[in-house]
Phi, psi and omega in degrees: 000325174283346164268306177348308155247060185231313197259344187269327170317311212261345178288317172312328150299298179320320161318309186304299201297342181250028189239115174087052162038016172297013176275341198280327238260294188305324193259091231136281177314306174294346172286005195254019190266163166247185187262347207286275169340302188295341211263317189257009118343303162299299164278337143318327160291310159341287167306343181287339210250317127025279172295318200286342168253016130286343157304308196251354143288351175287329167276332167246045169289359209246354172221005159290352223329047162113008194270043173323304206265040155277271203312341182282302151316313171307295189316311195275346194262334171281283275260317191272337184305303172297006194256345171250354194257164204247129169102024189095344191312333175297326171295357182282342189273353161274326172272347149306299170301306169325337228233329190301284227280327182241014193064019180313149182261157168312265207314346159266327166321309218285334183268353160271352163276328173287321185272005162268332172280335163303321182268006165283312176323307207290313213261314171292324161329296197318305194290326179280355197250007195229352174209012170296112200302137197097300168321114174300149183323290212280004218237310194286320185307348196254299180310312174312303153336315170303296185286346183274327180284309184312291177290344142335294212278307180272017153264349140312308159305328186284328187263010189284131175332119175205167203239050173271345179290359209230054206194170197288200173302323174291315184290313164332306157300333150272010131300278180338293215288319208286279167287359172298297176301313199289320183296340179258334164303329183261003200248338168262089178294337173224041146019263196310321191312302173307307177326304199289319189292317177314314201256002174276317178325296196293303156321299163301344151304297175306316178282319181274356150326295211288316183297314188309309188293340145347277354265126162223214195272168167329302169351278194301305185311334198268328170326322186297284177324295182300318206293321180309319204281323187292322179246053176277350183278324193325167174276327192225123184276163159275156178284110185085020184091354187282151207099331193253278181339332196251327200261335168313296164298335169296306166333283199311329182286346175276331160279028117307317217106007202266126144320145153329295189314292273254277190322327163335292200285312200287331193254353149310316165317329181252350163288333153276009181247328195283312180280340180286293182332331169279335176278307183290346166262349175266333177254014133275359191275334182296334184265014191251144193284154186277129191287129176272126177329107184312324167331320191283304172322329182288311175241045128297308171326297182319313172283334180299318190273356150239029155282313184324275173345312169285340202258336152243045123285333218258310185310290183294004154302314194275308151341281215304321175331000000 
C-alpha cells in the first residue's frame, strides 16, 4: 500500500508539471540563478558529503585504519543510491559496502545506519524548531528541549543493562539488534558534531539555492529547505522522493507568501540540482575500484599458507615413499 501511494505522490507531480506548459516554467525559475550561488552550492554540498564521511570514518576507525577515501566512497555511492533508487531501496548499499570495504557484519552496519539516520532526524527537528518562521520563542524552546532529552536519552537505553537475550525468539533477537545499535552509539565520538555540521552546510547550501530560485530572502529560502528535508522523515516517500521533496517545501513556503505553484517549481528545481550533485559524486566514486577488507585478504593469506602447508606435507610424504 505504501508504494502504491509512494509512486501515486510522485506521478501527481508529474501530472501537475505537464499540465498548463508548467515544464517552460521550471527552465525560467532555473535561469534566475548566477553562477557565482551555484557555484557555492555546489561546494556546499560537496563539504557535506565531506563531513558526513568524517562521520562514518569517525565510528569505523578502528577498521578504516586509516582509509578515508574508503570511506569517502561508501558515503557517495550510499548518498546517491538513495537519491534514485525508489522506496528506500538505497539505504541498502551502506551496510553492504561496510561489509564490502571493511569486513564490517550486517546487523552492526544496518544498526549504524539506523542510529545515523536518528541523528539526522534529531538535528534537523532541532534546527527547524530553531528557525521556523513564526513560531513562538517558548514553543521553539520546548521543542528544541524535546529533541536533546529524546537523543539523550536513547543511546543510554540502548546501552543499559537488560536480559532480552535470555527472552523467547523474538525478544532475543531484538536484544541483538538492540546492541548492535548500542555498539554503535559508543564508537562515534564525535558523532553529533559531525552531524550538526553537516546539516548546517548542507542546509545553508539549499536555502540559499531555493532562494535565488524563488527569489526571496535567506530566511525564507531556509524555511524552504527544512520542509523538504523534514518531509524526507514521512513514512512514505515519492519515488526517488519526488513529490514528498517538493510538496514539503511548497508546504514550508506558504506562511511567506510564496504561492503553491511558484513553491513547487522552485524546489523541484532545486530537487533536480540535489540529485544531479549525488549522482554525479556517486558515479565518480563508482568508478575507483571497491577497497578489499582486510578480514578478506587475511583470509586469503590463511588459506595460502594453509594450501602451502598441505603441499609440503603432501612433498615430504612422497621423499619418505
Amino acid at each position: 500500500m505504501k508504494r502504491i501511494l509512494a509512486i501515486a505522490v510522485s506521478l501527481g507531480l508529474l501530472a501537475w508539471l505537464m499540465s498548463d506548459n508548467r515544464w517552460q516554467g521550471l527552465g525560467e525559475v532555473a535561469r534566475r540563478v548566477d553562477g557565482l550561488t551555484l557555484g557555492l552550492a555546489t561546494g556546499g554540498f560537496l563539504l557535506s558529503y565531506l563531513l558526513r564521511t568524517l562521520r562514518v570514518f569517525d565510528e569505523f576507525r578502528a577498521q578504516a585504519t586509516g582509509r578515508f577515501g574508503a570511506c569517502l566512497r561508501i558515503v557517495l555511492i550510499h548518498n546517491a543510491m538513495v537519491n534514485v533508487v525508489p522506496f528506500r531501496g538505497g539505504e541498502a548499499a551502506f551496510p553492504l559496502l561496510l561489509r564490502q570495504s571493511f569486513g564490517i557484519a550486517l546487523p552492526r552496519a544496518v544498526a549504524s545506519l539506523f542510529w545515523f539516520r536518528l541523528q539526522d532526524a534529531f538535528v534537523v527537528l532541532a534546527l527547524a524548531a530553531l528557525v521556523w518562521p513564526g513560531l513562538h520563542p517558548g514553543l521553539k524552546g520546548l521543542a528544541v528541549a524535546g529533541v536533546l532529552a529524546l537523543a539523550w536519552w536513547l543511546p543510554r537505553w540502548a546501552r543499559a543493562p537488560h536480559d532480552w537475550a535470555e527472552g523467547k525468539a523474538m525478544t532475543a533477537k531484538l536484544g541483538k539488534v538492540r546492541d548492535a545499535f548500542a555498539e554503535s552509539t559508543r564508537h562515534a565520538r564525535f558523532g553529533w558534531a559531525w552531524t550538526l555540521a553537516n546539516w548546517t552546510v548542507k542546509l545553508a547550501a539549499q536555502a540559499g539555492l531555493l532562494a535565488a530560485l524563488l527569489p526571496a530572502g535567506l530566511v525564507i529560502g531556509a524555511a524552504g529547505a527544512l520542509g523538504a528535508e523534514l518531509a524526507a522523515i514521512l513514512p512514505i516517500q515519492g519515488v526517488a522522493g519526488f513529490g514528498t521533496y517538493e510538496a514539503g517545501a511548497a508546504a514550508a513556503l506558504l506562511p511567506s507568501g510564496i504561492p503553491l505553484a511558484a513553491g513547487l517549481q522552485a524546489a523541484l528545481a532545486l530537487h533536480l540540482f540535489v540529485i544531479a550533485c549525488s549522482v554525479t559524486a556517486g558515479a565518480i566514486a563508482w568508478l575507483f575500484p571497491a577497497p578489499v577488507a582486510h578480514q578478506a585478504r587475511a583470509g586469503a593469506a590463511s588459506d595460502l599458507q594453509s594450501a602451502s602447508s598441505d603441499a609440503d606435507g603432501a612433498q615430504t610424504r612422497i621423499l619418505a615413499e
